[in-house]
N, C-alpha and C positions, 0 to 999 in steps of 0.2 A: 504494500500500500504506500502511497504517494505522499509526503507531509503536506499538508497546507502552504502554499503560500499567501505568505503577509507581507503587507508594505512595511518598509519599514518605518520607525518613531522619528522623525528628527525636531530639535529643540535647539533652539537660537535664541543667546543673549547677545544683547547689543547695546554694549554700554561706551558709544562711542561719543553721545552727548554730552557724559559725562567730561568725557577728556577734552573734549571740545571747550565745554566750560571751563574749565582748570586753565586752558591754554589760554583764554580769551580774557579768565581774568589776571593771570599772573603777566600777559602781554601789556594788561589795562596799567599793572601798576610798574610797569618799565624790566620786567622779571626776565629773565631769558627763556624761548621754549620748555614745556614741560610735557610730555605726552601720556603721564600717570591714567592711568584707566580708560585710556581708547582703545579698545578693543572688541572682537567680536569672536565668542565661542559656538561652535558648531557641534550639535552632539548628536549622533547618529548610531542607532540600533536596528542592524540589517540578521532580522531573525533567518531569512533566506540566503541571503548572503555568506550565514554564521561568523558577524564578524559586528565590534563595536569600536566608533572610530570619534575622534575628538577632534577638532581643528579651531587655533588661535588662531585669530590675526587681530594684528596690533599695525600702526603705522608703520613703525620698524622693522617688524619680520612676521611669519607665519609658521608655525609651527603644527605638524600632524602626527595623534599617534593613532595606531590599529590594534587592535588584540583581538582574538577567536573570540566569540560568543559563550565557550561554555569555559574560557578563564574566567567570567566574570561572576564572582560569587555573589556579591550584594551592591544594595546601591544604600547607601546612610547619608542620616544627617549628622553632622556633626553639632554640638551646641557649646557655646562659651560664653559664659556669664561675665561683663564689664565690669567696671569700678564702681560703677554706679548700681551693679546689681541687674541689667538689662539683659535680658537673653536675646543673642543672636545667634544666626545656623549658616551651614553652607550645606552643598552636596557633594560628598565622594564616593568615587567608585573602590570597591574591596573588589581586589585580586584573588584569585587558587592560591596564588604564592606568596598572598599574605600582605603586596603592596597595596598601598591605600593612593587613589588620585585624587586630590583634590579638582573641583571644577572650577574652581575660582578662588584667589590665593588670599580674598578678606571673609569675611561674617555679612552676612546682612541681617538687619533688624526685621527681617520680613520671613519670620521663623514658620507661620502658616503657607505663605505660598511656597518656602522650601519643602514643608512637608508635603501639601499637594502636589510639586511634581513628583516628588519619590514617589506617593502613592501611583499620580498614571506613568511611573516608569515600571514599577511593580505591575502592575496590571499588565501591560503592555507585555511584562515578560511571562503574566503567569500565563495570558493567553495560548489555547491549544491549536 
């Protein structure tokens, strides 16, 4: 019997505004370029494929990684409590071999919609 084919998941952040803004205002007050958080991640789970694949880009360079589909053991949130006592999360991917990837290298204070993608990335994987 034949598996199913599925489309694959893809999920794009694009926090390229952001750096946008950094640049526009550090330029306002005489600053030298800064290109901190212009960037745009690319995250793609090819169940057909059997392969999960990540892609940076940043103004400066691009970076891509791959790994099989059945390396990837889980998808977490991460959580880190501030000074202030604020919980913020991010999303990583857990490896078979025990590496962790982070998806993005700060916290965001938007700990429910971190949970909500994990959840439709979970789905997405439990799906038959």
């Amino acid at each position: 019997m034949q598996q199913p084919q599925h489309p694959p998941l893809t999920l794009v952040e694009d926090n390229r505004w952001w750096g946008f803004l950094i640049l526009a205002v550090g330029w306002g007050l005489g600053l030298p370029p800064i290109f901190i958080g212009a960037r745009v991640l690319v995250l793609v789970f090819d169940k057909s494929a059997g392969v999960v694949s990540l892609q940076y880009s940043s103004l400066l360079r691009t970076e891509k990684k791959t790994f099989p589909w059945h390396d990837l053991k889980d998808v977490v949130v991460q959580l880190s409590r501030g000074k202030k006592g604020r919980l913020s999360a991010r999303l990583t991917l857990e490896l078979q071999n025990g590496r962790v990837i982070p998806l993005r290298f700060y916290y965001s204070s938007d700990v429910r919609g971190t949970q909500a993608l994990q959840a439709t990335i979970g789905a997405f994987r439990d799906q038959k």
